[in-house]
Structure formats: structure tokens, C-alpha cells
N, C-alpha and C positions, 0 to 999 in steps of 0.2 A: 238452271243448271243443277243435275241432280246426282249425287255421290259419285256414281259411278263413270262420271265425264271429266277427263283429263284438261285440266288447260294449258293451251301451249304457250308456252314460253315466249315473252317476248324479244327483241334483240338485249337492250338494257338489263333483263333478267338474268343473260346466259355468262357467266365467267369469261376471261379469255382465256383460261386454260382447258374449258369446254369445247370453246369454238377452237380453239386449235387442236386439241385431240380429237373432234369432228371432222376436222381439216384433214387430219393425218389419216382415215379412212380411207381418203379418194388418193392421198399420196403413195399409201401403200401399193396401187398399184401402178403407178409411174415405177418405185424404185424397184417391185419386183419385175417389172418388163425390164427393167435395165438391164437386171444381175442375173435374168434365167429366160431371155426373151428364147432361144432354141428348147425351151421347158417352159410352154405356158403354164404349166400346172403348179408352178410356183405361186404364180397370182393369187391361186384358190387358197393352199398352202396357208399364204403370207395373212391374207384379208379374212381366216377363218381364227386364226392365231391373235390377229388385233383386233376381234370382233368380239373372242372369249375375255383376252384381258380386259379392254376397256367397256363390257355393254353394261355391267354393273356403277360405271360412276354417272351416267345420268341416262335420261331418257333420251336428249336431243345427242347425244353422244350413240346409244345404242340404235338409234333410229337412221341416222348416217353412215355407220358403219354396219347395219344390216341393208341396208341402201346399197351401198356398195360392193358388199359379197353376194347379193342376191344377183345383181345389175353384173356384175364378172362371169357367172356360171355360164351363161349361153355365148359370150363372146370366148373364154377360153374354151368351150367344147369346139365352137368355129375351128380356131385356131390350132389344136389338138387334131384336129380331123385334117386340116392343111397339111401340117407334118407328116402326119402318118400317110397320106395321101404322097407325097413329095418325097417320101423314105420308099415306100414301096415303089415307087418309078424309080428312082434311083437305084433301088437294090435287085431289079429286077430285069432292070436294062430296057423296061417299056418307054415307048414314045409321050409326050406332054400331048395331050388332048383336047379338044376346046373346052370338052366340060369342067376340066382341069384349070384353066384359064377363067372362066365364067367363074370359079369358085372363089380363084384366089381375087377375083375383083369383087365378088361377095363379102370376102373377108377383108380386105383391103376397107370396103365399105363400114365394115360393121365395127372396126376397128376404129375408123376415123369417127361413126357416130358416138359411140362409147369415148372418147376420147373428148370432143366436145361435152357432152350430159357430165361427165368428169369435173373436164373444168368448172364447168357452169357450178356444178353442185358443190365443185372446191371453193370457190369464191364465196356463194352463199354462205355455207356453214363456216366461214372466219365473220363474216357480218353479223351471224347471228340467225340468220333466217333457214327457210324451208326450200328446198327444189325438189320435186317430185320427179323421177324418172318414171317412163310410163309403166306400167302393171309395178314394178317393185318397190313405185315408191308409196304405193297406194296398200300394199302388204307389211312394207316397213312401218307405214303410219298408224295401220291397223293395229301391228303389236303392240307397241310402245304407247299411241293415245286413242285407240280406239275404245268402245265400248266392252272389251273383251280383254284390255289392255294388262301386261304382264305388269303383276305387285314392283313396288319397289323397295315396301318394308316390309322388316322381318313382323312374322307373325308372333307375338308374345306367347309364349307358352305356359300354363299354368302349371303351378309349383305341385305335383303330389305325390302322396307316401309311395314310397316302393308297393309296389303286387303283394297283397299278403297281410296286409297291416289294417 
């Protein structure tokens, strides 16, 4: 293993205030579908918000909840396109279409996949472990403990005289 290789944490390593603020990543988006399910864009909002405050107190904590708001972006632009799609029929006075129908069973779909990988990866992260969603868990993982992996400590700065001295 050489400097620049991260190791991952095992279960027993990880606090349970870690793993529950890990947890609270995939929850945030249960509670914003509650409170703004007619406003997906809330989702994004809410999971960008508790991704700034918490990515700083550890790795497996920033790794979950970039997990999370990467894995939200394409199901709420779904979702966002259903609306606007659903607004403009209605505001227009047009008929529902099949295509319109095929869509909303795409989104229905993509909905219920996301909603599963959720859970799954809520469970996980109170245990302590890793769930990989496909392509964003693999870019989450990269930041946080890849080869290329984001510092977690401050860099010491050396003490010197003011310019001029």
C-alpha cells in the first residue's frame, strides 16, 4: 500500500454518528419528496445543502451523500420533464398521448428503481458498509478513496515575514 492509497473503513471503525449521518443522505430524499413531491427540484435543493454541510466530517459520510445527490440528478430531471410535460397538456388543452403515457411509466419506473438502490444503500450506510449505485457510486468512490482522492487535512502553512522584510 503506498501513501497515496486510502483505506476503507471498516464497519467497527465507522462511529454511529457517521453512519447515521450517512444514513441521513438517502433520507433526505424520502423527506424532500414528501414536502415538495409537485417541486422535484427540491430533492436536488435539499441533497446539495446536506452534501455541503456534512462532506467535511468524514470520508464515508461524503461518499454517501455524493452518492446520493449524484444518483438524484437524472431521476429528478425525469421527473421535472413529467411535470412540465403534464403542465403543458393541461395548460394547453392538448390530448394525453401514448408517448405521454410510455413516459410516465418510464418515470414511474425509474422512480421505483431509485427508490430501491435508496433503500438498499440506507441500510448499508447505518451498518457501516459500502453500496455502490451503478456509474455514481463508482465516481463517489473515486473522490473520496480513489487514487486521486480529495485531502482531508489542512495543509500546514509555513509561518513567514510579511513581503518586504
Amino acid at each position: 500500500m503506498n501513501d497515496t492509497e486510502i483505506k476503507l473503513p471498516q464497519p467497527d471503525e465507522i462511529s454511529n454518528r457517521e453512519k447515521e449521518d450517512a444514513m441521513g443522505a438517502y433520507f433526505m430524499m424520502f423527506a424532500a419528496w414528501a414536502i415538495g413531491f409537485p417541486l422535484p427540484i427540491l430533492n436536488i435543493v435539499a441533497a446539495v445543502i446536506y452534501f455541503f454541510v456534512n462532506k467535511k466530517n468524514s470520508r464515508f459520510i461524503a461518499f454517501h451523500a455524493l452518492q446520493s445527490l449524484l444518483s438524484q440528478i437524472p431521476v429528478t430531471l425525469v421527473n421535472v420533464g413529467f411535470i412540465a410535460w403534464l403542465a403543458g397538456i393541461l395548460l394547453s388543452e392538448n390530448t394525453f398521448s401514448s408517448a405521454f403515457f410510455v413516459y410516465l411509466v418510464f418515470m414511474g419506473l425509474s422512480n421505483i428503481v431509485y427508490i430501491i438502490y435508496s433503500i438498499i444503500a440506507l441500510g448499508r450506510a447505518r451498518k457501516g458498509s459500502f453500496f455502490y449505485f451503478p456509474f455514481f457510486g463508482r465516481l463517489s468512490f473515486g473522490r473520496y478513496y480513489g487514487p486521486d482522492a480529495v485531502s482531508f487535512s489542512e495543509p500546514v502553512e509555513e509561518n513567514k515575514p510579511p513581503e518586504g522584510f
